[in-house]
C-alpha positions as CSV (number, residue, x, y, z in Angstrom):
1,X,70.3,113.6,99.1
2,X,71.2,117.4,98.0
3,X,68.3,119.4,96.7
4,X,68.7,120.4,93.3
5,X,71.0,124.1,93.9
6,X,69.2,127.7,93.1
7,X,72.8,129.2,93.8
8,X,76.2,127.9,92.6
9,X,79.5,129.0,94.7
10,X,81.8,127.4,92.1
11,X,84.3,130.5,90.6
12,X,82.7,132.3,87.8
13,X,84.6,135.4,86.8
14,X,83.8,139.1,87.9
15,X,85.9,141.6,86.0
16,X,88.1,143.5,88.1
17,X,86.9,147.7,88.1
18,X,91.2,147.9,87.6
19,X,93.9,145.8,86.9
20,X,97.4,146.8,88.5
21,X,100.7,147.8,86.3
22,X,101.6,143.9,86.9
23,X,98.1,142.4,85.3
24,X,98.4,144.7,82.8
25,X,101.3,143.5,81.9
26,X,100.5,139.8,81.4
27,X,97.2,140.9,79.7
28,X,99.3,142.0,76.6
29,X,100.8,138.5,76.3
30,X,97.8,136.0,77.6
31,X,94.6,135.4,75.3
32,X,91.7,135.3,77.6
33,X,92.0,137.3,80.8
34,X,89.9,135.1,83.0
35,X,93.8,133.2,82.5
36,X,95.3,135.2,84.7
37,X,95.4,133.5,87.8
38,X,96.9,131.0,85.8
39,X,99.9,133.7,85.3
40,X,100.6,133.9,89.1
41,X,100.0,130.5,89.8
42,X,102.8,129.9,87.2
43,X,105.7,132.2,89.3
44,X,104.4,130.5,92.5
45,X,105.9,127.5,90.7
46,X,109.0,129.3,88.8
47,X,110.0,131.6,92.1
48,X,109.2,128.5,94.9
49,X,109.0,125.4,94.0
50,X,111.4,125.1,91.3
51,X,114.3,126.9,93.2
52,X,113.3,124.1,96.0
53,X,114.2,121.6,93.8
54,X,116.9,122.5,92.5
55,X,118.3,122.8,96.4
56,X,117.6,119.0,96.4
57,X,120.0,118.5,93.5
58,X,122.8,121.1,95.1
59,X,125.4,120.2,98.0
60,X,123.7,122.6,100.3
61,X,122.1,119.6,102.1
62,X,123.6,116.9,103.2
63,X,122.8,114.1,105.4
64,X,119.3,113.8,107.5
65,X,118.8,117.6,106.2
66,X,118.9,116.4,103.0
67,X,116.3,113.9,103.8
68,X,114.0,116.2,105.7
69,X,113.7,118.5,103.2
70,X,113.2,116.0,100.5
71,X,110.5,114.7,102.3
72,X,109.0,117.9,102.9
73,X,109.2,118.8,99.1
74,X,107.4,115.5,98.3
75,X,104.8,116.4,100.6
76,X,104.0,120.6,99.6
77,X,103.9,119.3,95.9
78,X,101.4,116.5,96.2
79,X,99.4,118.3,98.6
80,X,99.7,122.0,97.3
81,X,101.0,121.8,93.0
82,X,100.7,118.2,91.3
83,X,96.7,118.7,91.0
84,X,96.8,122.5,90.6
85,X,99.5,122.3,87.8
86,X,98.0,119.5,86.2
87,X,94.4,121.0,86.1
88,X,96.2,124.3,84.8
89,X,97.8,122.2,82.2
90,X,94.4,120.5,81.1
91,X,92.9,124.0,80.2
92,X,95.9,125.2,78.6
93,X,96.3,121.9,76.7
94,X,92.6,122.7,75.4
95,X,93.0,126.9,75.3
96,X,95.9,127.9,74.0
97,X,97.2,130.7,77.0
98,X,99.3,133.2,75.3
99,X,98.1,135.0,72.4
100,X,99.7,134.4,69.0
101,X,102.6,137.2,68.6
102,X,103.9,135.6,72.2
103,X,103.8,131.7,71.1
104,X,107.1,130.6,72.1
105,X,105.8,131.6,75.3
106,X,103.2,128.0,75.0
107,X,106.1,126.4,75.3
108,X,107.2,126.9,78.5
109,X,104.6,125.1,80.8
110,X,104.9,121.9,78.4
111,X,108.8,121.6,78.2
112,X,109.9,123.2,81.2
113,X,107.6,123.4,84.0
114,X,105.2,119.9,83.2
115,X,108.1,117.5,83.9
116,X,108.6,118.7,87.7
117,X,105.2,117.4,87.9
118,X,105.9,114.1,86.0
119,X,104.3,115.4,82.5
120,X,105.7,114.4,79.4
121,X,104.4,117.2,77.1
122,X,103.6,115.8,73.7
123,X,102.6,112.3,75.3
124,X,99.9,114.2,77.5
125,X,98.7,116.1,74.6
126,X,98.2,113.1,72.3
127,X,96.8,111.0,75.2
128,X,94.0,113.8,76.4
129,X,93.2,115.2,73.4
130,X,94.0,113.4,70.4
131,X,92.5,110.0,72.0
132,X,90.4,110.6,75.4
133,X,87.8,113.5,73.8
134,X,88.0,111.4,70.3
135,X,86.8,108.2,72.1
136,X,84.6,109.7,75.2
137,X,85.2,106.5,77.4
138,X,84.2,104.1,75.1
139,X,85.9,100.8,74.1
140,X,88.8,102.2,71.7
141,X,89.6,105.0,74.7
142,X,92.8,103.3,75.8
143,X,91.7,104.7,79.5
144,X,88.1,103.8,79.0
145,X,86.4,102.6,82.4
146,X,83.7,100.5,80.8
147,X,85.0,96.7,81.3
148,X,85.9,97.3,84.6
149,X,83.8,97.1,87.9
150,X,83.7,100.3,88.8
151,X,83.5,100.2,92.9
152,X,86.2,97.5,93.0
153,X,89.4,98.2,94.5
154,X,90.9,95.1,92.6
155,X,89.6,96.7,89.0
156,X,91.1,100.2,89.8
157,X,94.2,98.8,90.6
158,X,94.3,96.3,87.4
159,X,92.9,99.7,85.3
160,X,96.4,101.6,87.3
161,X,98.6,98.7,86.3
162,X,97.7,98.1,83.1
163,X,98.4,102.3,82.3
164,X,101.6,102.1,83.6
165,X,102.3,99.1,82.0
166,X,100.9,99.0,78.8
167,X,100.1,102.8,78.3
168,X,102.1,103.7,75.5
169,X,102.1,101.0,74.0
170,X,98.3,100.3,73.9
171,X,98.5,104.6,72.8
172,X,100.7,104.0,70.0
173,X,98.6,101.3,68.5
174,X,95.6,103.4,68.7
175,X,97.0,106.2,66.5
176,X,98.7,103.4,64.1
177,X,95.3,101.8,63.8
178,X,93.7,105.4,63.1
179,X,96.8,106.3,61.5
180,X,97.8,109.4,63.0
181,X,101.3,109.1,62.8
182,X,102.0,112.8,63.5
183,X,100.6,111.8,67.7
184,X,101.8,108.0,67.2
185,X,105.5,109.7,67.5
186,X,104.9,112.9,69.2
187,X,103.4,110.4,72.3
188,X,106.5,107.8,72.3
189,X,108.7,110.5,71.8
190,X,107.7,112.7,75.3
191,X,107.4,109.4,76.8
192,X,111.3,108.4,76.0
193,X,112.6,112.5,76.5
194,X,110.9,112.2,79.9
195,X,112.8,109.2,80.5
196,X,115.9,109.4,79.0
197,X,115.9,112.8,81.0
198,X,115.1,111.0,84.3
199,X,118.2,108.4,83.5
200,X,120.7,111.1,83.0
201,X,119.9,112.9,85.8
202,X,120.1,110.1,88.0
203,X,123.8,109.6,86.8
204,X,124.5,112.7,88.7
205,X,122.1,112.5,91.6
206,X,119.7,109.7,91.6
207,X,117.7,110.5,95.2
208,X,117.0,114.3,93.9
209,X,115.8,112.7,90.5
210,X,113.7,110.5,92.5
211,X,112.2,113.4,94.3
212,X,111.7,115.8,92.4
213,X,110.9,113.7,88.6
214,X,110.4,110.3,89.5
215,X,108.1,110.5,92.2
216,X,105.9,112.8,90.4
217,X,105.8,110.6,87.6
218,X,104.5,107.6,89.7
219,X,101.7,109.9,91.8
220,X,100.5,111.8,89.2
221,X,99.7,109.0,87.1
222,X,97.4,107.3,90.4
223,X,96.1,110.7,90.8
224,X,95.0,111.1,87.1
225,X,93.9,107.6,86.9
226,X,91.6,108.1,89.8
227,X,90.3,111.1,88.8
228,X,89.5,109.4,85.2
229,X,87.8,107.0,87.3
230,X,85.7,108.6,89.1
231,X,84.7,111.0,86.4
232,X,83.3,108.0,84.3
233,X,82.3,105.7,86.9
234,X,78.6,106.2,86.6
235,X,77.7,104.8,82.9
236,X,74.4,104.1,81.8
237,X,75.0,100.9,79.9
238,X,72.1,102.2,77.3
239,X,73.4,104.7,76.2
240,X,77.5,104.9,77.4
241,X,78.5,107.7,74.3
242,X,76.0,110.1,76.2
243,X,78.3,112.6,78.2
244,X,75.7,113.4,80.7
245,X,75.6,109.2,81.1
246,X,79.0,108.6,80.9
247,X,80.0,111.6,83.0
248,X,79.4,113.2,86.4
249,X,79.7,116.5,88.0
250,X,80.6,117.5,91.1
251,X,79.7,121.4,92.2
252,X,80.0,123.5,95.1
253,X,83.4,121.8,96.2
254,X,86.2,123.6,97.5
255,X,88.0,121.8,94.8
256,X,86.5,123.7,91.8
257,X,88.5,126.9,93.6
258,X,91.2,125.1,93.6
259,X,91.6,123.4,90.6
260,X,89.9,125.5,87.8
261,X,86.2,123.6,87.8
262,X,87.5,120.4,87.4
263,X,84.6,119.2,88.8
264,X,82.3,119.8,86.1
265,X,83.3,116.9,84.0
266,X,79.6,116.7,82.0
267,X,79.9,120.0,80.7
268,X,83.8,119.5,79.6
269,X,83.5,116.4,77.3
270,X,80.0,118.7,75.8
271,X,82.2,121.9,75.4
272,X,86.0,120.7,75.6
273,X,87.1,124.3,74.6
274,X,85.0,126.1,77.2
275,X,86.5,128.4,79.7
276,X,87.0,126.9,83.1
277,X,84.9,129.8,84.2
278,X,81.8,129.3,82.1
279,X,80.8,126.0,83.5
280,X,79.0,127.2,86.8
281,X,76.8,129.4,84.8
282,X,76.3,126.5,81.6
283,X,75.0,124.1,84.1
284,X,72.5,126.7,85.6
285,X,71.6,126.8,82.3
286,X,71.2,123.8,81.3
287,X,69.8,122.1,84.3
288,X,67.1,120.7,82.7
289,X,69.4,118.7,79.9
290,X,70.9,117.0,83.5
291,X,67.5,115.6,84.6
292,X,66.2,114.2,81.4
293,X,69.3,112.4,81.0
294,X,69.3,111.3,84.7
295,X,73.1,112.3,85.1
296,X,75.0,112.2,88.3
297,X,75.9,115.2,90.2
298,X,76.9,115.8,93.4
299,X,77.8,118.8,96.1
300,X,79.9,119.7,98.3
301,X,82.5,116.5,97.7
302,X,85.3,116.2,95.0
303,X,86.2,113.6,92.5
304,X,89.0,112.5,94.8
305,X,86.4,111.5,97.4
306,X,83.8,110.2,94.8
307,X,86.8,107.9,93.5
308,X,87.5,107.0,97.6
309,X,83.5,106.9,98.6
310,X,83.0,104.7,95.8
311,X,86.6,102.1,95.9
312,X,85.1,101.8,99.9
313,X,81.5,101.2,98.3
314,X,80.3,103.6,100.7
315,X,77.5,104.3,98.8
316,X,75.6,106.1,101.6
317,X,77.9,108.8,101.6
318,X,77.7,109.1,98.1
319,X,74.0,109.1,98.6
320,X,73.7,111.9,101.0
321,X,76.0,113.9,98.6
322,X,73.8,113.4,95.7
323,X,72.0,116.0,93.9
324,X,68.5,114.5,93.5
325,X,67.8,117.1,90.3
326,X,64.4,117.5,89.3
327,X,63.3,115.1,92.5
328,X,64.0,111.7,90.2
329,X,64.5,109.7,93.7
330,X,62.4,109.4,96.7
331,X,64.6,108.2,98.8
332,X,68.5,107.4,99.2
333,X,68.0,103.9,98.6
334,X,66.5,104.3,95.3
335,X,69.8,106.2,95.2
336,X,72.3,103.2,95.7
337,X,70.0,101.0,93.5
338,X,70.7,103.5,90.6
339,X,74.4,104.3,91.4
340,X,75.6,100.5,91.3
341,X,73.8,100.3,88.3
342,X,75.8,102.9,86.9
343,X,79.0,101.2,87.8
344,X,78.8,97.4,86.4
345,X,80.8,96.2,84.2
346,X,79.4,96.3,80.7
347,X,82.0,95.0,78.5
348,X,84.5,92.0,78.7
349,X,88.2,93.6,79.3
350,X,90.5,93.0,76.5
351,X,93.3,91.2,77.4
352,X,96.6,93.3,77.9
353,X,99.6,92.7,75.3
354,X,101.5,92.1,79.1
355,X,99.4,89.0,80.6
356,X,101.0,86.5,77.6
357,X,103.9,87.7,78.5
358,X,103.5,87.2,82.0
């Protein structure tokens, strides 16, 4: 177990005594300026990546080049953009990055950027925010974790298929049963632009459309799916609309650097609109709302290895990486007893539209 932490390492943000001729540039155009890592960040993708894959899609390769350097491409944007980007994304999908006078400006990482990292726009929008924060995990969030066993590989991987399967669909219905039309067709229609894209595209060159759209359409899907179930894997079956018992938090993880505080996942469904950089500091100061509601948080690991820890039940790892906050556990047995509580099932799955079909 992890004492409970007098010092966070998570980013904060520490105003610059200057800003060069470049920043203060993109200060004029971007809301908050705590956003402007998100500004380089964003030519890192325009100036490298981008310009990569459109090599993939030119006659400038051929043969077993060709196939090296797809491979390679595959490889830097899973490893080094998909969760980056799609982190970045989230917060701008929440805050708004460039200021008002500059809006057409919000368009560019939704309609030109997201789909190198399999993103439909509008669908992602309606699907995080219009559905996800509404329903906070419980049963009418069409990715709620709650009738699934929660350390099974077998669940995960019926929760996966049943997303990829069934996702819009089961998306759709919810904004026709709530009848929010306006995000009923904004989600199919990203979902069929992304797609229709991908088709036409692979007219011309279908292995670079695989690459470069496909692909990333397929991972980032697992990726976001086991990051959703990670982050609502521990749910107290009392009290499941709680965000600090439906929730975790993961702090002082070389992951928060990378991908904007991610990790604080408690704090984001209390304060969607807060600024990735306010979270370190809000938990500091509201440790005490974390004990009384006996959430789980732990250090120095990610959600990525939560999601892995937990799928290989290795709940002694997850044990040792536990925060024991406001000493609640004497040992890290008490612990396990507590996190596989947290990760029963508690409600009977509904049956997917696909298995009568099947």
């Amino acid at each position: 177990m992890q004492p409970t932490p007098s010092k966070l390492t998570d980013p904060g943000f520490l105003k610059p005594q200057h800003y060069n001729h470049l920043d203060k540039f993109f200060l004029r155009l971007i809301r908050d300026e705590r956003d402007l890592p998100f500004i380089y960040f964003t030519f890192r993708i325009i100036f490298f990546l981008i310009p990569y894959a459109v090599l993939l899609f030119s006659n400038l390769l051929i043969g077993w080049y060709w196939l090296a350097a797809a491979v390679i491409y595959m490889i830097i944007n899973a490893a080094f953009f998909i969760g980056r980007f799609a982190l970045m994304f989230h917060s701008t999908a929440h805050r708004t990055l460039f200021k008002k006078q500059y809006n057409y400006l919000n368009y560019l990482l939704p309609y030109f950027i997201a789909p190198f990292f399999g993103h439909m726009a509008d669908t992602y929008y309606a699907h995080h925010i219009g559905m996800h924060h509404a329903e906070n995990n419980l049963e009418d969030d069409e990715s709620s974790t709650m009738s699934y066993q929660r350390d099974s590989l077998s669940s995960f991987l019926l929760y996966l298929l049943k997303f990829m399967i069934a996702g819009i669909y089961d998306l759709a219905a919810y904004f026709k049963k709530r009848n929010r039309k306006k995000l009923m067709y904004s989600a199919i229609r990203g979902e069929i632009l992304f797609i229709v894209f991908c088709v036409v595209l692979s007219c011309f060159n279908w292995p670079a459309t695989f690459c470069v759209f496909i692909f990333t359409y397929f991972f980032y899907r697992l990726i976001a799916m086991l990051g959703n179930w990670a982050q609502h894997a521990f749910i107290d079956p009392a009290d499941p609309g709680n965000a600090f018992k439906n929730s975790m938090t993961c702090i002082n993880s070389k992951y928060n650097w990378e991908c904007w505080n991610d990790g604080y996942h408690i704090s984001h469904h209390l304060k969607p609109t807060m600024h990735w950089t306010e979270h370190p500091a809000y938990f500091q100061k509201t440790v005490d709302n974390y004990i009384n509601n006996n959430a789980v948080v732990f250090s120095k690991i990610d959600i990525m290895m939560v999601a892995v820890l937990l799928l290989a039940k290795r709940y002694d790892l997850l044990a040792r990486n536990f925060v024991n906050m406001g000493n609640r556990f004497t040992s890290e047995e008490a612990v396990i007893v507590f996190l596989k509580e947290r990760t029963a099932r508690m409600v009977a799955p509904a049956k997917p539209w696909f298995e009568s079909v099947l």
